[in-house]
C-alpha positions, 0 to 999 in steps of 0.5 A, a space after each residue: 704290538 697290535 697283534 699282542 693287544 688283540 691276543 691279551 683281549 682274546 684272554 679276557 674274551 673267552 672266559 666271557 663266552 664260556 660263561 655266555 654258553 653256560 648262561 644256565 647255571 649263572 644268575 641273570 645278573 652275572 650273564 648281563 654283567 658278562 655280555 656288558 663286559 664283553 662289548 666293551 672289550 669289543 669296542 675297545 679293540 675296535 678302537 684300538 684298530 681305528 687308533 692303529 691304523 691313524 699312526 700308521 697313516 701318521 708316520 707315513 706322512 711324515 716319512 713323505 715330507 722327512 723325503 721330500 725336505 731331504 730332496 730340497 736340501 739336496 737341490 739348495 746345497 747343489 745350488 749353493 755348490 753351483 754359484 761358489 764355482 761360477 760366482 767370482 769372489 768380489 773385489 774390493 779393489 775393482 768396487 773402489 774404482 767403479 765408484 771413483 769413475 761414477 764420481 769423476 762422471 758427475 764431477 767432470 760436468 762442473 766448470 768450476 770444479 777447481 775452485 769447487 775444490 778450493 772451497 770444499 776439499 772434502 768434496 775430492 774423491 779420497 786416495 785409494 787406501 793400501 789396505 784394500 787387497 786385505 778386504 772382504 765383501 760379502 753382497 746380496 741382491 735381495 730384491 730384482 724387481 725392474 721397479 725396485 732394486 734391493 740389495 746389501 754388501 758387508 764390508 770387512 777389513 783387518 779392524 772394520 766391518 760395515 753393513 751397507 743396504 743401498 734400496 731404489 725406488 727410482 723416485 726414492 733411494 736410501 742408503 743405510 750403514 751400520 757398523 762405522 763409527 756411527 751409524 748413516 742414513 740417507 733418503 733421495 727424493 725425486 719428481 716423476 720427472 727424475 729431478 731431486 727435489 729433498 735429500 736427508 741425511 742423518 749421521 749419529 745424533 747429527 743431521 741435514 735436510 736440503 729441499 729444493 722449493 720452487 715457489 712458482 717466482 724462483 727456485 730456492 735452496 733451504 738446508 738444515 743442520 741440526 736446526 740451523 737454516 741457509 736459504 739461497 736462491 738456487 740457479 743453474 747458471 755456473 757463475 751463479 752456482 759458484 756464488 752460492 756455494 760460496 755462500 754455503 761455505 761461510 755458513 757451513 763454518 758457523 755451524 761447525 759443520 764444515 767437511 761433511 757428516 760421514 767421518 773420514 774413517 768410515 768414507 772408505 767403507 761406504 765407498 767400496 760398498 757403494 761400488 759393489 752395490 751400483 754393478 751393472 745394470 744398476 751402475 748406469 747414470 744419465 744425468 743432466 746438468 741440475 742434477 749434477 749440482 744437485 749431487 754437488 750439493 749432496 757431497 758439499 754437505 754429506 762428504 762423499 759418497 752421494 756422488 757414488 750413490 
């Protein structure tokens, strides 16, 4: 193509340097008006050239990354290839025992536990469900930062799938579920000392706040459904816990909201989604006593899982 240009102004040179040879018998105008025209052809070519040799360097850039991208596309599906052969394909079965053992570890702290029950039956970890050789997990940890852990695990069964984002901040952890019937959310607040001091839990249109407020004289519960109060004081000691939970029974009856927020269709799903997320390293638990009726509390109001979490 640049051969052809310069050979189609080759054509319209020549007769402007035949008119420049003959410039005697032509007027002065004419030969000014020639020599103008023929540097302005000359410009052109050169332009041209600068113009060519631009596209040139152009489509040599792009030919460079048009490679470069291929190589990364190469090395991303080798990677890929790599963890579908060393990645074993989670289980929903093993995720649903790994949360029930983190259950049982926090529960089997509590001497009361029986007339716990009693009190709350929805606090007893659900049998395990005969579906669960059918379902598929999908989980990703987005974030492994020793400060901060991340990560996300969908849950899908033959008429349910549930997207489940567990974030750990060490003084904060949020659960988010979307796709149940509706969709949860739960924040962990904690002192610098790892102590929980306020919990809150939103389900659908529905909500709980518990806080635990030391007021310098005594420590308190507060919770509040929906608007509603309970304040009691708060003790570690057992026979007085029991008394309080007691009283949170009655309470929770004249609410109405007896039995917990996550609705016993979706519990399953949260389950297995929390047992996938809380693997190792993430699955240790050292807790002390408080914490351990804190937790309680959290399942009392919530409905399992929290426990889990």
């Amino acid at each position: 193509m640049r051969r052809g240009i310069l050979v189609a102004l080759a054509v319209v040179l020549v007769p402007l340097l035949v008119l420049t040879s003959c410039a005697d018998g032509i007027s002065q105008e004419q030969y000014d008006s020639a020599v103008a025209e023929r540097d302005t052809a000359q410009a052109q070519i050169t332009q041209l050239e600068d113009d060519i040799a631009d596209l040139e360097s152009q489509l040599e850039a792009v030919t460079t990354a048009r490679d470069a991208a291929r190589d990364q596309i190469a090395d991303l599906q080798t990677q890929i290839d790599n963890l579908s052969v060393s990645t074993p394909t989670p289980s929903a079965e093993e995720a649903w025992d790994r949360a029930q053992q983190r259950h049982h570890t926090i529960m089997q702290e509590i001497p009361f536990l029986d007339e716990l029950e009693t009190i709350a039956p929805w606090i007893r970890f659900p049998d395990k469900p005969d579906w669960l050789d059918s379902t598929e997990l999908c989980s990703a940890i987005l974030s492994d930062d020793p400060t901060a852990y991340d990560a996300v695990c969908i849950v899908t069964t033959d008429t349910q799938q549930m997207l489940v984002r567990l974030v750990d901040y060490g003084t904060m952890t949020t659960m988010i579920c979307q796709g149940g019937s509706v969709d949860y959310e739960i924040t962990v607040s904690r002192d610098p000392d790892g102590k929980i001091i306020q919990e809150m839990m939103r389900a659908g249109d529905s909500w709980i706040t518990l806080d635990w407020i030391d007021t310098g004289i005594e420590e308190i519960l507060m919770a509040d459904v929906n608007g509603i109060l309970f304040e009691a004081p708060w003790s570690e000691d057992p026979a007085q816990a029991l008394v309080m939970f007691s009283d949170l029974a009655a309470w929770l009856d004249t609410t109405g909201m007896s039995g917990g927020l996550i609705k016993a269709q979706d519990q399953p799903l949260v389950i297995i989604a929390l047992g996938e997320l809380r693997q190792p390293p993430f699955a240790a638990l050292s807790i002390d006593w408080i914490e351990v009726l804190q937790r309680a509390v959290s399942d009392f109001m919530e409905g399992v899982p929290q426990t889990c979490m």
